[in-house]
C-alpha positions in Angstrom: 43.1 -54.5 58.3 45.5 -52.6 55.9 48.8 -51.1 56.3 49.1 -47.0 56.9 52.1 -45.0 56.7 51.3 -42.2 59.5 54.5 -39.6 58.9 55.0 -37.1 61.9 56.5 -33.6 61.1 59.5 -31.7 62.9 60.1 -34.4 65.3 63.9 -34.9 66.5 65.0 -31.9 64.7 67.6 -30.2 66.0 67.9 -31.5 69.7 63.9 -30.4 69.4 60.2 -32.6 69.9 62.1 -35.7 71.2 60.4 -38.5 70.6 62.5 -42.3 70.8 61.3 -44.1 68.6 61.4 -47.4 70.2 59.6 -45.5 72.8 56.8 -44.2 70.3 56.4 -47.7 68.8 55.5 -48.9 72.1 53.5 -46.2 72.9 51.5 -46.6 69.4 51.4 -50.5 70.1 49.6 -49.8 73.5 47.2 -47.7 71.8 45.7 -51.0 70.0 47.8 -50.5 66.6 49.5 -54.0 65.3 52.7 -54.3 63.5 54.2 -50.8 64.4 57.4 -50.1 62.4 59.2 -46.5 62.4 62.0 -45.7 59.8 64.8 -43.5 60.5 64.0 -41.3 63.3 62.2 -38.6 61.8 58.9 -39.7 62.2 57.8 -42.3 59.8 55.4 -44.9 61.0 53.4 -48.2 59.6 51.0 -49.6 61.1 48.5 -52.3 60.7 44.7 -51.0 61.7 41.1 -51.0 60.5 40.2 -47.3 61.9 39.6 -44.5 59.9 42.6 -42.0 58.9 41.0 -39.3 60.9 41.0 -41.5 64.2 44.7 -42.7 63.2 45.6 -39.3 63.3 44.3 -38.0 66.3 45.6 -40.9 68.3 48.9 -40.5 67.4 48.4 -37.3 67.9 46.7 -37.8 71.5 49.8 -40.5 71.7 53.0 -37.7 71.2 51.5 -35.4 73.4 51.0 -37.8 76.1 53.8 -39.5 76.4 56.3 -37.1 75.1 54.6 -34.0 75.4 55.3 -33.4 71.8 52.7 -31.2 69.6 53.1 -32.0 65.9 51.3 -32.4 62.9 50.8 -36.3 61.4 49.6 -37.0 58.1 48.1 -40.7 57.8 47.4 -42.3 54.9 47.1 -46.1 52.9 50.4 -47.2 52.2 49.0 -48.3 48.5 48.1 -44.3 48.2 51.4 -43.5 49.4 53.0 -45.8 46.7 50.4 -44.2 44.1 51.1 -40.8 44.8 55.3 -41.6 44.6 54.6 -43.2 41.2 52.5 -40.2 39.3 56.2 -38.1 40.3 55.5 -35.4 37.6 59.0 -33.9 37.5 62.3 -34.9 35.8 64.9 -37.6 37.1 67.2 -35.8 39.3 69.2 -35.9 42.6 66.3 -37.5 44.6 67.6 -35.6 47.8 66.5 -32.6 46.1 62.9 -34.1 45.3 60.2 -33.8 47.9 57.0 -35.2 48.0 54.6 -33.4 50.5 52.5 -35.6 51.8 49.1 -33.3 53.0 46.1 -33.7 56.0 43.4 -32.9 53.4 43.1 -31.6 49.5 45.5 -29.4 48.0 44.1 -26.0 47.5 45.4 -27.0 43.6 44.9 -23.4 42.1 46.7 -22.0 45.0 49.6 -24.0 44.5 49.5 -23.2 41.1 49.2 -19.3 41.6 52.7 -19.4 43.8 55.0 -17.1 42.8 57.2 -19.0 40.9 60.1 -16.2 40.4 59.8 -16.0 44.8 61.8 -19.2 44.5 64.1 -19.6 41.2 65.3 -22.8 40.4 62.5 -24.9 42.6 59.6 -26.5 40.6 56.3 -27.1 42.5 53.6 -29.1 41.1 50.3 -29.6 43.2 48.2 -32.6 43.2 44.7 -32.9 45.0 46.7 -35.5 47.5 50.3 -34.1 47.3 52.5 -31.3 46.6 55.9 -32.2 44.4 59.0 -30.5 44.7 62.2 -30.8 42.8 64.7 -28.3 44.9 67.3 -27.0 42.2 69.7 -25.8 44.7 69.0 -28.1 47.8 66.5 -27.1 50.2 69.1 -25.3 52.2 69.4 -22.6 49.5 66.0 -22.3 49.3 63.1 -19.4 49.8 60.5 -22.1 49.8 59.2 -22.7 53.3 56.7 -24.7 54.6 54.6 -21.9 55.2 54.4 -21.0 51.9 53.5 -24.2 50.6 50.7 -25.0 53.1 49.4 -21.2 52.9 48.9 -22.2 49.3 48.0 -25.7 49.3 45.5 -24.9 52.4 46.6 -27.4 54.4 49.3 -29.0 56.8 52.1 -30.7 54.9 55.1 -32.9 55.6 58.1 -33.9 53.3 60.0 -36.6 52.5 62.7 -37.1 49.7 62.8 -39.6 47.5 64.7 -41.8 48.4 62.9 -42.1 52.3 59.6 -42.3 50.1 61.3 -45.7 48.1 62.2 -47.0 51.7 58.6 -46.1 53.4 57.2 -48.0 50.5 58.4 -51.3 52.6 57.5 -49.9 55.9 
């Protein structure tokens, strides 16, 4: 058994994809996953479970759309990859609600990150990893041109984010 961090994107955003998350962690515990713990309520979840990430993901998946009728993408991975992948941060120390981590359902496409147009968005850095995409928001990600779809045109695959600071506190999830 090890511990996962699964971390759900565009839930409870904007009075949109409710999903309780009281609710979900029962939901998640009937499935047959053990110690199910959710931080704040935008969709982060550890569990405790032997199955394979792919299975993780498509029963939580299976899970949100059954019993909230919610269709989102989740990223699953080891919480020690999680914690790897949050120490390698390539960028300088800054306001860490500026600095995203994208967490990704497969490898980063790492030569299309790297072939983004960087003068599209002026004052963002983006560094792409095989496992994650790193981005330090110069402006705040209000201000910015860089979407989602960009980055997982680019990368090649689904992405979530979290700032720095949730990251330290999914860490302990």
């Amino acid at each position: 058994m090890r511990r996962v961090i699964a971390l759900l994107r565009g839930v409870n955003v904007s009075g949109r994809n409710k999903v309780p998350m009281a609710d979900l962690r029962a939901a998640l515990t009937a499935a047959g996953f053990k110690d199910v713990a959710t931080l704040i309520q935008s969709g982060n979840i550890g569990i405790t479970t032997d199955a394979p990430l792919d299975t993780i993901v498509d029963a939580i998946a299976g899970t949100l759309l059954e019993s909230f009728e919610v269709d989102v993408p989740v990223v699953a991975l080891e919480r020690d990859d999680l914690v790897a992948i949050a120490e390698r941060w390539p960028l300088r120390e800054g306001d860490p609600s500026h600095q995203l981590i994208y967490f990704v359902s497969g490898p980063v496409d790492e030569d299309g990150v790297a072939a983004m147009d960087r003068d599209r968005y002026p004052g963002d850095t983006i560094v792409g990893a095989t496992d994650a995409i790193y981005v330090e928001y110069g402006a705040g990600q209000s201000k910015t041109k860089l979407t989602l779809a960009h980055l997982e045109k680019a990368a090649g695959v689904s992405v979530t984010g979290r700032n720095l600071k949730t990251v330290a506190k999914l860490r302990n999830l």
